[in-house]
C-alpha positions as CSV (number, residue, x, y, z in Angstrom):
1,X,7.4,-11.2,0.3
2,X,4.9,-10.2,-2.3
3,X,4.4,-6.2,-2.8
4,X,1.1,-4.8,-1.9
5,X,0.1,-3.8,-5.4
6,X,-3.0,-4.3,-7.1
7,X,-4.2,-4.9,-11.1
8,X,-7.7,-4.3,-12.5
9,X,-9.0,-5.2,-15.6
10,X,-11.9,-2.8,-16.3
11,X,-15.0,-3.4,-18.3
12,X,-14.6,-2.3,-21.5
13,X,-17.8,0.1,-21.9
14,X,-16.9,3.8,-20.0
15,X,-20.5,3.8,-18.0
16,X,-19.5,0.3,-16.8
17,X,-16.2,1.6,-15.7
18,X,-17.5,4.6,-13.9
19,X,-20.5,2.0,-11.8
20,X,-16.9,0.8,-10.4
21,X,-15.6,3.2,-8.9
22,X,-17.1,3.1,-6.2
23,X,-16.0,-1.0,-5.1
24,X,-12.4,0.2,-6.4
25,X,-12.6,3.2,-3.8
26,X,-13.9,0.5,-0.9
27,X,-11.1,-1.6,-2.0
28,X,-8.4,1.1,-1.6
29,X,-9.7,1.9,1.6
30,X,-9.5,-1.5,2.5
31,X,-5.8,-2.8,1.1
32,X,-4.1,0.7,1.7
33,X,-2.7,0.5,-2.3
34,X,-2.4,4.3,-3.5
35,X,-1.9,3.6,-7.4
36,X,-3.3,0.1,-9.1
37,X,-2.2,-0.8,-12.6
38,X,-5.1,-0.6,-14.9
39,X,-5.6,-3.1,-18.3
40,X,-7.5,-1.1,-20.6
41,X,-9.6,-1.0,-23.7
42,X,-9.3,1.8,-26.7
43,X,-12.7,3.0,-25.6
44,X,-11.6,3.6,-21.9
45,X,-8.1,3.6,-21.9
46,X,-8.0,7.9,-22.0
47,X,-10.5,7.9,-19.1
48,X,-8.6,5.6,-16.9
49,X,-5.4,7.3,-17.4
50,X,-6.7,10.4,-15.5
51,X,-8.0,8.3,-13.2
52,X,-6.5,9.5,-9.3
53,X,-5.7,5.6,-8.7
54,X,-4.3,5.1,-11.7
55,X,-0.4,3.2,-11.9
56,X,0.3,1.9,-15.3
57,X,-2.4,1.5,-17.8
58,X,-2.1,-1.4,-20.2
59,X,-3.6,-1.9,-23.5
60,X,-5.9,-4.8,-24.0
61,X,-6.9,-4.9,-27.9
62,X,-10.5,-6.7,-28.3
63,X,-8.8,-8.0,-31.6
64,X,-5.8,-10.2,-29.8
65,X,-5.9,-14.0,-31.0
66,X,-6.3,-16.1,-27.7
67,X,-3.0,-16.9,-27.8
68,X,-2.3,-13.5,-27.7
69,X,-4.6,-12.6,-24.8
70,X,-2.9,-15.6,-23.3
71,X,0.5,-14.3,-23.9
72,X,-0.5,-10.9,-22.8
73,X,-2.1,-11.7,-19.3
74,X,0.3,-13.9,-18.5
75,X,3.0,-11.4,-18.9
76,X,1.5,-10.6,-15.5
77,X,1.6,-13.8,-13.3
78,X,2.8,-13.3,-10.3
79,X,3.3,-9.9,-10.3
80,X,0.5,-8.8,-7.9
81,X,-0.8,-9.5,-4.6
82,X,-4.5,-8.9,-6.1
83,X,-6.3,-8.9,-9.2
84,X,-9.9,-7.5,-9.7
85,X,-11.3,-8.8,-12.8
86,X,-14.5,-6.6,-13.4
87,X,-15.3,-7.6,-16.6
88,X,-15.9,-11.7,-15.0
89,X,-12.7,-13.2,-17.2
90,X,-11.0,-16.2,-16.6
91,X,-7.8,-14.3,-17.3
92,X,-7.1,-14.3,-13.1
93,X,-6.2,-17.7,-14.2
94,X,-3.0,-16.8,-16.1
95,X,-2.6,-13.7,-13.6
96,X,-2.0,-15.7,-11.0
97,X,-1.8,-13.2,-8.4
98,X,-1.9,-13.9,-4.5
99,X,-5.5,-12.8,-3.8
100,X,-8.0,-12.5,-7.0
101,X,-12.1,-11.8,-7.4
102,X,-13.8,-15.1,-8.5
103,X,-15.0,-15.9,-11.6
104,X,-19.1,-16.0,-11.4
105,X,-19.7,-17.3,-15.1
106,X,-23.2,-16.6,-16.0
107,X,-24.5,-15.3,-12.8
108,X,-26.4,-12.2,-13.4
109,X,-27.1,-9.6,-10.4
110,X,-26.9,-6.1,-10.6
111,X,-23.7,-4.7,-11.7
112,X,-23.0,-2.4,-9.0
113,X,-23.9,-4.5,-6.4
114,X,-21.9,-7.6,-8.4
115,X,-18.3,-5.1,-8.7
116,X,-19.1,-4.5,-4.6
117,X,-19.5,-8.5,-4.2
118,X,-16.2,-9.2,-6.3
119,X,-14.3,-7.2,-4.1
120,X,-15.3,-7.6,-0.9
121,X,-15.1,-11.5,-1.3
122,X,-10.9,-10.6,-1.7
123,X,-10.9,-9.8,2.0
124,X,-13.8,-12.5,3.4
């Protein structure tokens, strides 16, 4: 049986992060997960750490090779029942976690509205 846990890679920009909070508050209300691991940037990973939600926080370094990035998200495959992916990767890919947001490619929408869609389509 799978763990009710959660991972969340966060945009890497700190006013993008914050416009999340909000869909990351729905979804705790929703999945009943106190603390989510985090996968962070240098420019948000002090932020997130304060964060009341916050689990682990990960670094994710901008400068990885994509064999590294590969390497590095993969060291999380199937270690989570979801996966938010707020920054619209194809990283849930190598994740490979039970439940994960789709990946919208190019689509453009409002950002708030968009992190709100992303997670409510994990329980549709």
């Amino acid at each position: 049986m799978k763990k009710n846990n959660a991972l969340i890679l966060f945009p890497s920009n700190l006013g993008d992060v914050l416009i999340t909070f909000p869909a990351v508050y729905d979804f705790i209300k929703t999945s009943r997960i106190e603390k989510i691991d985090i996968i962070a940037t240098n420019s948000n990973k002090a932020f997130l750490e304060k964060a009341p939600f916050a689990g682990n926080v990960y670094l994710y370094r901008k400068d990885f090779t994509f064999s590294e990035k590969f390497k590095f998200f993969f060291s999380f495959a199937f270690k989570y029942k979801y996966f938010i992916d707020f920054k619209n990767t194809m990283s849930k890919y190598a994740v490979l976690a039970e439940n994960s947001t789709p990946f919208y490619g190019t689509d453009k929408c409002h950002r708030i509205l968009f992190f709100k869609k992303l997670v409510s389509e994990l329980f549709s």
